[in-house]
C-alpha positions, 0 to 999 in steps of 0.5 A, spaced: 111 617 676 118 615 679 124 616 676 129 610 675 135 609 672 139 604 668 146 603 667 150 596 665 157 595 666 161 588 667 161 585 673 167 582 672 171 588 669 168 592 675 170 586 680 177 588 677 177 596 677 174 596 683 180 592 687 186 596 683 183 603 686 182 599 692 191 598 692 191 606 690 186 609 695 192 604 700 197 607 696 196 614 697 195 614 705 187 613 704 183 608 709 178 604 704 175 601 710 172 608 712 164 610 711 167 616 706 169 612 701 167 605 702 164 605 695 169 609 692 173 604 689 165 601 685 163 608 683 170 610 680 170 603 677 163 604 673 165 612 672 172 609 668 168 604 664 163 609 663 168 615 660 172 610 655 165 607 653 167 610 647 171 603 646 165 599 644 162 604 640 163 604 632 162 612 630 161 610 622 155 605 623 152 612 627 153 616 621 150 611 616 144 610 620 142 616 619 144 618 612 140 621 606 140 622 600 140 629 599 141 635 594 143 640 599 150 643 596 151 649 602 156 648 608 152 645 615 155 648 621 153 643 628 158 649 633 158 649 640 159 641 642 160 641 649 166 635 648 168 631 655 175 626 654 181 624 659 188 626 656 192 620 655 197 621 659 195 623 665 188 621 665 185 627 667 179 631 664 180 635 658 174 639 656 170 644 651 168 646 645 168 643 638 165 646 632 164 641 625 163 643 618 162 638 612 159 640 606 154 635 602 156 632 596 149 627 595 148 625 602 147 629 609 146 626 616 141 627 621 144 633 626 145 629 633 149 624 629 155 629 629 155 629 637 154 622 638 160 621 632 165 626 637 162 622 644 165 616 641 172 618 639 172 622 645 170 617 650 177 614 650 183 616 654 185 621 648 190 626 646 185 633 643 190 633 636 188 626 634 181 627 637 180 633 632 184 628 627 178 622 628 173 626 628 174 629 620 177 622 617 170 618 620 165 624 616 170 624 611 170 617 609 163 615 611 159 621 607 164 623 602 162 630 603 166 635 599 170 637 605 170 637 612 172 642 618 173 640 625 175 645 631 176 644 637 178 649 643 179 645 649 181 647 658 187 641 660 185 639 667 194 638 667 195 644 665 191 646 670 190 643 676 198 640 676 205 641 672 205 648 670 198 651 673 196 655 668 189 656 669 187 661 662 190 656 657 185 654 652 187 649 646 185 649 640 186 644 634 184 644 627 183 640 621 181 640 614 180 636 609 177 638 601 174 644 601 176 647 607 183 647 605 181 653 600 182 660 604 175 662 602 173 657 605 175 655 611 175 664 613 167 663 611 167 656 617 172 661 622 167 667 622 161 662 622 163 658 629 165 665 633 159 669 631 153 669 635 147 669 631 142 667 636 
């Protein structure tokens, strides 16, 4: 069986981006004519639209497809989501974990909804803070849960590779809303996503 892959992008979008790069590659010294990079300026024109995607997507209607009704009142803990964005400012990677909490009050969504919810805030040129921030408000306000927990550790390609060279520094951002604001509760949520349990 063959293996074939599909990727759709805009032609005139891409047309676009890949002449910008072209003048930048110019810019920094580079020949575009030479064989190495005589596709750069397409591949990296289909890779930007690719990790900002999360532009055209809508993160509550993917919550709301997969919405039940459902008497389960206990916390629900989805840890551990690998997390890929770009940092604003630089635009260079930042990537990690994100760990996410809610807590039903009448519905809970299907499990891969949470990770879906976190590509599409995070494919976007970002900064971690809002990102946290995005995460919790859009499963806040779509399944109205009794509280809601996001934590999310992330390694800064610039802090890493440019600026201050820092190679060990990790982020990490929190927020909490309802339930989680009470110590009790919020403690339970931090002892569960730094546990190993499997």
């Amino acid at each position: 069986m063959n293996y074939s892959k599909t990727e759709t992008y805009s032609s005139g979008s891409t047309k676009k981006i890949m002449k910008s790069y072209a003048r930048i590659l110019s810019e920094i010294g580079e020949d575009v004519e030479r064989e190495g990079l005589l596709k750069t300026p397409e591949r990296a024109a289909k890779a930007i639209q690719f990790l900002t995607h999360g532009y055209d997507l809508d993160a509550k209607s993917i919550l709301e497809s997969a919405k039940f009704a459902e008497d389960y009142s206990e916390m629900v803990i989805v840890k551990d989501i690998e997390v890929f964005s770009l940092c604003e400012h630089h635009i260079l990677p930042f990537f990690g974990k994100a760990h996410v909490a809610y807590i039903p009050n009448g519905h809970i969504v299907g499990l891969s909804k949470i990770p879906r919810v976190i590509d599409v805030f995070a494919r976007r040129l970002q900064v971690q803070e809002r990102l946290t921030d995005q995460i919790l408000h859009c499963i806040n306000d779509t399944l109205e849960p009794l509280g809601v927990a996001v934590v999310i550790e992330a390694r800064h390609m610039c802090m890493m590779m440019r600026g201050v060279q820092k190679q060990n520094s990790v982020t990490t951002t929190s927020a909490f809303v309802g339930e989680f604001e009470k110590e009790k509760t919020r403690a339970e949520f931090l002892n569960l996503i730094s546990a190993k349990l499997l």
